[in-house]
C-alpha positions in Angstrom: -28.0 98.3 -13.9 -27.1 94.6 -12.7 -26.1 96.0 -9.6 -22.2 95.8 -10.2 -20.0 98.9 -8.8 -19.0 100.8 -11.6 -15.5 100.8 -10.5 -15.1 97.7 -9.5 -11.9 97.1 -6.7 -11.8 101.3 -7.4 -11.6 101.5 -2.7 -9.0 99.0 -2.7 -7.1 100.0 -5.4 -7.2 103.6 -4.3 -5.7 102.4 -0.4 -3.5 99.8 -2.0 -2.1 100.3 -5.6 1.7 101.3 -5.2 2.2 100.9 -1.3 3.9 97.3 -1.6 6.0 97.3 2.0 8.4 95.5 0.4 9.4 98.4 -2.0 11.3 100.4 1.1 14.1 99.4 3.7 11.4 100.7 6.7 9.6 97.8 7.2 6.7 100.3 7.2 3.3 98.8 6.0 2.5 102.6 4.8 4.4 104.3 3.0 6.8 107.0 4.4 6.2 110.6 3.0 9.6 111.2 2.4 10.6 114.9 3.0 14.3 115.0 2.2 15.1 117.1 -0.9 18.6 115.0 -1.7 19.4 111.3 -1.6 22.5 109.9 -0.3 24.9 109.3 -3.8 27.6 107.1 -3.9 30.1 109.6 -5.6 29.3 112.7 -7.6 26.2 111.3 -10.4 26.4 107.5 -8.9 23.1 107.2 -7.3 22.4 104.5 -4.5 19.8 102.2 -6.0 19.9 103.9 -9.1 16.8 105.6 -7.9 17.1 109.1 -6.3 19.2 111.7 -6.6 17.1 115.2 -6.1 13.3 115.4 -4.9 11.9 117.1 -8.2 13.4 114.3 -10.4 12.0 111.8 -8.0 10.7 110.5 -4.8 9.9 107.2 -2.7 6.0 109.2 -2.1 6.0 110.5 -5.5 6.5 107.1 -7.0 4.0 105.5 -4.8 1.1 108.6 -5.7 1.8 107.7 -9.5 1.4 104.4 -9.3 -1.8 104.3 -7.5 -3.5 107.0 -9.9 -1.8 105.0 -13.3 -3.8 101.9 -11.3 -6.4 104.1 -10.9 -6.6 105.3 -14.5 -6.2 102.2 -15.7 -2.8 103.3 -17.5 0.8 101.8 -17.2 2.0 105.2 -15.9 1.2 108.4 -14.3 3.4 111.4 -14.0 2.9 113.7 -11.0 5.0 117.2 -11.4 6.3 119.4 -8.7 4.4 122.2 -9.9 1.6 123.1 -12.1 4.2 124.7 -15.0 6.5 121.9 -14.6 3.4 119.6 -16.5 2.5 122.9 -18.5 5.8 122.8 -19.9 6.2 119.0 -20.1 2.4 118.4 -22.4 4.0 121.8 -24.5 7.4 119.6 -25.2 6.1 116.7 -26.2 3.2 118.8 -28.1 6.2 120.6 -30.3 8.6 117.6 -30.5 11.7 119.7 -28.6 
């Protein structure tokens, strides 16, 4: 071996990769783990930000943990599921084309 890390940046990207401060209103420099199961909607299917609107379509600690594993993975995009049949039942749609 010439001595390189086989992961190169793998520590810093793994501590870093989707925990920009600048992505949340906190002013955190870590990311809240956000715990609420509903987000504040502007009226009925209008969602503030366009971002949130119930915690198994989407969170702010979700987003962040799929981030740093596509960064990790070296992908564009990671997918994290609320529970193990939830991505059971997402590889089996896209498998059959529903």
């Amino acid at each position: 071996m010439s001595g390189e890390a086989p992961f190169k940046n793998f520590g810093t990207d793994a501590i870093h990769a989707g925990q920009e401060p600048e992505k949340w209103d906190s002013r955190s420099v870590v990311p809240l783990i956000g715990l609420s199961t509903t987000f504040k909607q502007v009226s009925p299917g209008v969602l503030r930000h366009d971002r949130y609107e119930y915690s198994r379509g989407g969170n702010p600690t979700r987003e962040c943990l799929e981030e740093c594993v596509a960064k990790l993975e070296n992908g564009k995009h990671a997918l994290a599921y609320a529970s193990g049949l939830a991505a059971t039942m997402s590889m089996v749609e896209a498998l059959l084309e529903v």
